[in-house]
SEZAKOL-312999 format. One record per residue: z, x, y of N, C-alpha, C, CB in turn; residue in three letters. Coordinates in Angstrom, 1 decimal. Atoms other than C-alpha are relative to their C-alpha. Last residue first. Glycine has a CB too. Layout:
! SEZAKOL-312999
       nz       nx       ny      caz      cax      cay       cz       cx       cy      cbz      cbx      cby   resn
        Z        X        Y        Z        X        Y        Z        X        Y        Z        X        Y    ALA
...
//
This chain:
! SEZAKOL-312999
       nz       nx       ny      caz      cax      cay       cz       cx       cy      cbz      cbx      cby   resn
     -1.4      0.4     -0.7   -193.0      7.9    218.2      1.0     -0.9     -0.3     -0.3     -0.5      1.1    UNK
     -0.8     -0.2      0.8   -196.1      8.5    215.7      1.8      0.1      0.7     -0.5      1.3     -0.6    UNK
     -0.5     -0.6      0.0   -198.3      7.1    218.1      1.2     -0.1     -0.9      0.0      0.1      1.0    UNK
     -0.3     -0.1     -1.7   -201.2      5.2    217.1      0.8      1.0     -0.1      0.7     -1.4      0.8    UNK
     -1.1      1.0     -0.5   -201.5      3.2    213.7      0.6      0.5      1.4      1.2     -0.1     -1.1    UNK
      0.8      1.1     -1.1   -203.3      5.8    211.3      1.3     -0.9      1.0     -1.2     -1.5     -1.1    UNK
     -0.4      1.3      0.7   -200.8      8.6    210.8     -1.1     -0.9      0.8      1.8     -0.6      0.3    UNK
      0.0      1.1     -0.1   -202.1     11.9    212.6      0.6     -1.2     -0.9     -1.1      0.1      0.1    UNK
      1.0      1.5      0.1   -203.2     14.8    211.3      0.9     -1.2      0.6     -0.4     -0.5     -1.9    UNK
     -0.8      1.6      0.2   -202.0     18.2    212.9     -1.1     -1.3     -0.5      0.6     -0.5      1.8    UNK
     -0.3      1.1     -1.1   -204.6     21.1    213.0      0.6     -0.7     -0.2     -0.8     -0.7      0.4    UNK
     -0.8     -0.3     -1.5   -204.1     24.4    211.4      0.2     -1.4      0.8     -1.0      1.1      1.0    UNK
     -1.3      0.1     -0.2   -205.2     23.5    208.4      1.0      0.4      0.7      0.2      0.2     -0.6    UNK
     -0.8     -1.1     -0.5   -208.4     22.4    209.3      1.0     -0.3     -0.2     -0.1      0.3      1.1    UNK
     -1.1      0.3     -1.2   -210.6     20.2    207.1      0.7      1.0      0.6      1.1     -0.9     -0.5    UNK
     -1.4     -0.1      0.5   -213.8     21.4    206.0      1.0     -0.4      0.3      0.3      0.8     -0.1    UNK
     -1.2     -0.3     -0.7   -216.9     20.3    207.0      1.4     -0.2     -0.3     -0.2     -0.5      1.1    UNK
      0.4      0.1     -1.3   -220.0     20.6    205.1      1.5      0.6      0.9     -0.4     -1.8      0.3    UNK
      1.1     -1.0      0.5   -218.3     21.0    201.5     -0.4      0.5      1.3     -1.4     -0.6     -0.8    UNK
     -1.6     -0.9      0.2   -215.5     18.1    202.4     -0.7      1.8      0.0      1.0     -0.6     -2.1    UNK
      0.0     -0.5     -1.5   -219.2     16.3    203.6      1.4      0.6     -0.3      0.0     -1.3      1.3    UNK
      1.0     -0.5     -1.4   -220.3     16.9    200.3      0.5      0.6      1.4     -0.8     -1.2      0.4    UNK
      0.0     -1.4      0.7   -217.3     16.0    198.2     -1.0      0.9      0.9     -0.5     -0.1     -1.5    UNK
     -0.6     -0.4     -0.7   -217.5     12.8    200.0      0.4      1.5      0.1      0.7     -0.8     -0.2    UNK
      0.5     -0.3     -1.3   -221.3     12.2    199.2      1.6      0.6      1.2     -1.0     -1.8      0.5    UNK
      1.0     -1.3      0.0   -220.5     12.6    195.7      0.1      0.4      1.2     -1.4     -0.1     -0.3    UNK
     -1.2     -1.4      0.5   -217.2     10.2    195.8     -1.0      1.4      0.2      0.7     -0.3     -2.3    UNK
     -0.7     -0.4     -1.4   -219.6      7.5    197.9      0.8      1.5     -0.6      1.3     -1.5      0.7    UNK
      0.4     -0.3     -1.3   -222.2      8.0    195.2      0.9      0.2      1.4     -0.9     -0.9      0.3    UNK
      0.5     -1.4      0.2   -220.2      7.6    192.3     -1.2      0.7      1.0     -0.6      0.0     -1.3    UNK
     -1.3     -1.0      0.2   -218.2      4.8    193.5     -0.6      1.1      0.0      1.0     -0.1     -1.2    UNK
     -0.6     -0.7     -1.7   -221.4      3.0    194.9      1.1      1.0     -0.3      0.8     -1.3      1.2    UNK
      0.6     -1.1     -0.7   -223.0      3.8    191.3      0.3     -0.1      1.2     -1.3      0.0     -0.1    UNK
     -0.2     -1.9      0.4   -220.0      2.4    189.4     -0.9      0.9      0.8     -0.6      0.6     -1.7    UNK
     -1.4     -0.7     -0.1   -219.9     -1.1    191.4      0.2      1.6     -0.3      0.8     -0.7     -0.9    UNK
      0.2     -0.2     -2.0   -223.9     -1.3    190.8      1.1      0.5      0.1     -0.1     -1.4      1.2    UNK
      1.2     -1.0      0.2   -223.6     -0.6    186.8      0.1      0.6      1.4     -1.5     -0.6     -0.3    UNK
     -1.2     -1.6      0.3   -220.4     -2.9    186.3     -0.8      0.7      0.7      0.3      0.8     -1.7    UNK
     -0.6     -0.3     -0.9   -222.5     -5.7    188.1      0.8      0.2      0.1      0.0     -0.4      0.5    UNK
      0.4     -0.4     -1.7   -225.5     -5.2    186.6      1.5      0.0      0.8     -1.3     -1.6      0.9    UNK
      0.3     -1.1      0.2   -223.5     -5.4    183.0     -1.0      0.9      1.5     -0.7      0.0     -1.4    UNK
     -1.0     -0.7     -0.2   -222.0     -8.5    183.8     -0.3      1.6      0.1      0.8     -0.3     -0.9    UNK
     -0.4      0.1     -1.2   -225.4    -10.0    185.1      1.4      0.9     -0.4      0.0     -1.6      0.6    UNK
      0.4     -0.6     -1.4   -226.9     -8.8    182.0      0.8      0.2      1.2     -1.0     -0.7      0.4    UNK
     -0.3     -1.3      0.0   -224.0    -10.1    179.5     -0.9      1.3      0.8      0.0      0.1     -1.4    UNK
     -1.3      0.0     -0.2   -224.3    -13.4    180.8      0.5      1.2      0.0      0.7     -0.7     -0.9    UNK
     -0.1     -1.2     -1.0   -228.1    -14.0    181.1      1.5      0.8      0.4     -0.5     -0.6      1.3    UNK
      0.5     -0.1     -1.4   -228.8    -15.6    178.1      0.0      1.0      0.9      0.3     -0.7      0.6    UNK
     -1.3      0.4     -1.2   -226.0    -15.4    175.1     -1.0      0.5      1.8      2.0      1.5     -0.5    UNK
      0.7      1.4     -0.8   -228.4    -15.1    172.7      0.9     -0.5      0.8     -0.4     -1.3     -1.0    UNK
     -0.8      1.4      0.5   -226.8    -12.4    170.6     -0.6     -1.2      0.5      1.5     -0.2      0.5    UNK
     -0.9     -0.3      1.3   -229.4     -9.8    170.1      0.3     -0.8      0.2      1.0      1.0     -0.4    UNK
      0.9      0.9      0.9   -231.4    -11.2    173.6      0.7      0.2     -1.6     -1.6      0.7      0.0    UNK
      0.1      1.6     -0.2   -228.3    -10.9    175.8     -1.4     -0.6     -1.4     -0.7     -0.4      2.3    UNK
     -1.6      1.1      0.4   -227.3     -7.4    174.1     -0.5     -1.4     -0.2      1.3     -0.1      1.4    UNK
      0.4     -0.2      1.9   -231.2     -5.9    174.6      1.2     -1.0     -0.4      0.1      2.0     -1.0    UNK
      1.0      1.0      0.8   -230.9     -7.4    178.3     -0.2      0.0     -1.4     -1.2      0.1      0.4    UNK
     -0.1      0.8     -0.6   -227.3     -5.9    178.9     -1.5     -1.1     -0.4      0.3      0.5      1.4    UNK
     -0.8     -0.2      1.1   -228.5     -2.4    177.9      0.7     -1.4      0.2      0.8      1.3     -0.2    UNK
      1.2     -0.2      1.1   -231.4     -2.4    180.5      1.0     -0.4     -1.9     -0.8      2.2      0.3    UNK
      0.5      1.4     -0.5   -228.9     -3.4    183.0     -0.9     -0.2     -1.3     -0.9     -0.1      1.6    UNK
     -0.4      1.5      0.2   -226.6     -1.0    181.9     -0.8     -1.0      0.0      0.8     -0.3      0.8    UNK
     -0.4      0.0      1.4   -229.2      2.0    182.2      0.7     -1.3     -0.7      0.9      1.0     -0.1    UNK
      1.0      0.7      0.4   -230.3      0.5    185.6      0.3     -0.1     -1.3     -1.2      0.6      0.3    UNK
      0.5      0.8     -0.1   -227.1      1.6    187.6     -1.0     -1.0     -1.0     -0.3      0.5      0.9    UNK
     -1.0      1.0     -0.1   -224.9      3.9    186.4     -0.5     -1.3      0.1      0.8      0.2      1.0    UNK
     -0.9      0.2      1.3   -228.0      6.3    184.9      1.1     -1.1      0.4      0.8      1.7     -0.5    UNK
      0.8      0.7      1.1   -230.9      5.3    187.4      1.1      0.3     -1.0     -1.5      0.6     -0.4    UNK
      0.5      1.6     -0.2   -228.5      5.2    190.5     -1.0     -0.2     -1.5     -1.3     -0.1      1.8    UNK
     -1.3      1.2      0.3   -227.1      8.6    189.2     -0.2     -1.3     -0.2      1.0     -0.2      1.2    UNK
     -0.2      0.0      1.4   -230.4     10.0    188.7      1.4     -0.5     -0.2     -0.3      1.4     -0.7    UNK
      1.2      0.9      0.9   -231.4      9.0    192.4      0.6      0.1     -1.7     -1.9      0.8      0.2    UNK
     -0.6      1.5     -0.3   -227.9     10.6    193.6     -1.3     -0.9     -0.8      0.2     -0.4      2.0    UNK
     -1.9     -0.1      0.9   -228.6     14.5    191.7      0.3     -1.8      0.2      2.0      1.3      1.4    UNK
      0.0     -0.1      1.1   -232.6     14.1    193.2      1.3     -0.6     -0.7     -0.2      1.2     -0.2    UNK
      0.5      1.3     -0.2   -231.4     13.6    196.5     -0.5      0.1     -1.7     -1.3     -0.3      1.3    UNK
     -0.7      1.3     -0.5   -229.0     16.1    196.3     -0.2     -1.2     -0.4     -0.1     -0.2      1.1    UNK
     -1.0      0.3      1.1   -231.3     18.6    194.9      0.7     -0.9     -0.3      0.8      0.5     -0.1    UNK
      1.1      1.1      1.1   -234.2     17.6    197.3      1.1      0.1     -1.1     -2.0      0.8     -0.6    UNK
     -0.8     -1.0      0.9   -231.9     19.4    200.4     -0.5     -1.4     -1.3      2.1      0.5      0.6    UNK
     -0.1      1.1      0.5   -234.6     18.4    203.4      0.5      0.6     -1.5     -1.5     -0.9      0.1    UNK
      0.8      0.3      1.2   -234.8     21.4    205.5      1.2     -1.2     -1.1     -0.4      1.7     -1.0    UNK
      0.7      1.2     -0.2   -233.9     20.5    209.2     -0.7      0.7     -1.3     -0.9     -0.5      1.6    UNK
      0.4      1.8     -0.5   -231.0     21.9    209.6     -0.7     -0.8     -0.6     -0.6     -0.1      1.2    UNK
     -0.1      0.6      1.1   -231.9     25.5    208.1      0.8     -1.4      0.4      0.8      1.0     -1.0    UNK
      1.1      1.1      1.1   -234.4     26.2    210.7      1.0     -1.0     -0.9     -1.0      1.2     -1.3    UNK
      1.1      0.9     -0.6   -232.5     28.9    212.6     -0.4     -0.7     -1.1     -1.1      0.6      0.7    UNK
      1.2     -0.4      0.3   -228.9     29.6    210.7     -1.4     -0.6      0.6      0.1     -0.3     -1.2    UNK
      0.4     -0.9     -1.3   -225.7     28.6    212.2     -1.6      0.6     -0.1      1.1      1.5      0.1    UNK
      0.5      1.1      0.0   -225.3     26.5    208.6     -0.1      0.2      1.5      0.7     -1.2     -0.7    UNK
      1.2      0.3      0.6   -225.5     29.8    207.1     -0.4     -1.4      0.5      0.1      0.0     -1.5    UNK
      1.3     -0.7     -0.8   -222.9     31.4    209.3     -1.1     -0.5     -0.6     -0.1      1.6     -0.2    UNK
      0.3     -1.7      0.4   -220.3     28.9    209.1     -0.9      0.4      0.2     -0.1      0.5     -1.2    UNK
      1.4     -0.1      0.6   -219.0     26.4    210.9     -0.4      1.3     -0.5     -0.9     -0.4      0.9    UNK
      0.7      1.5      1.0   -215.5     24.5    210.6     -1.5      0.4     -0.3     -0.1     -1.7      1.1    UNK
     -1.2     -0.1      1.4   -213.6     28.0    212.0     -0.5     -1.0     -1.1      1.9     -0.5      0.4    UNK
     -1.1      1.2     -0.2   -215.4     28.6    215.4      0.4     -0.1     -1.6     -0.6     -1.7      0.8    UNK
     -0.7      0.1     -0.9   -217.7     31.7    216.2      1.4     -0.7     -0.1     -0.8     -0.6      0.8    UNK
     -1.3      1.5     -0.4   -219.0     32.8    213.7      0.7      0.4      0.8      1.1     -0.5     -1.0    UNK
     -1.5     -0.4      0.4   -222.0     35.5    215.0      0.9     -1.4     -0.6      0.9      0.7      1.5    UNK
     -1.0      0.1     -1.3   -225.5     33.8    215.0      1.1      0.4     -0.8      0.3     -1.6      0.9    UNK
     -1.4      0.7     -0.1   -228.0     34.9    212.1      0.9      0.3      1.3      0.8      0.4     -1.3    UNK
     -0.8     -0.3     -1.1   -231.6     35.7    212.2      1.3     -0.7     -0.1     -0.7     -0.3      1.3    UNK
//
């Protein structure tokens, strides 16, 4: 059963009964295999390094904390794309300058 569009930001599929409240496993999937490729991969590549040269924990910790840094980037950039996906901007509407009135 589909509702008419009404308004300009929603569409008809996300007007849809039910489809709300199903749990979108791709997504989550797509960000988990980010977190294990930016994230862990390095870390794992970082311990083989530190033991090869013997340089302890130096090139781990650097490599954890390229790995992390890359997977928030690549998660926030996913998840922005998303909600750009979700809800679109309008080009009809005026934006604003942060900082109040543009006067």
């Amino acid at each position: 059963m589909s509702v008419p569009l009404q308004t300009g930001k929603l569409t008809e599929r996300s007007l849809r009964v039910g489809d709300s409240r199903k749990i979108q496993w791709r997504l989550i999937l797509e960000l988990m295999l980010t977190v294990m490729g930016i994230a862990i991969i390095p870390v794992v590549f970082g311990i083989l390094l530190d033991l090869r040269l013997g340089t302890a924990p130096i090139v781990t910790l650097t490599m954890m904390f390229l790995g992390l840094n890359l997977g928030i980037i690549a998660i926030y950039r996913r998840i922005g794309i998303l909600y750009l996906q979700l809800a679109p901007p309008d080009p009809d509407e005026k934006t604003q300058p942060f900082g109040g009135d543009p006067c």
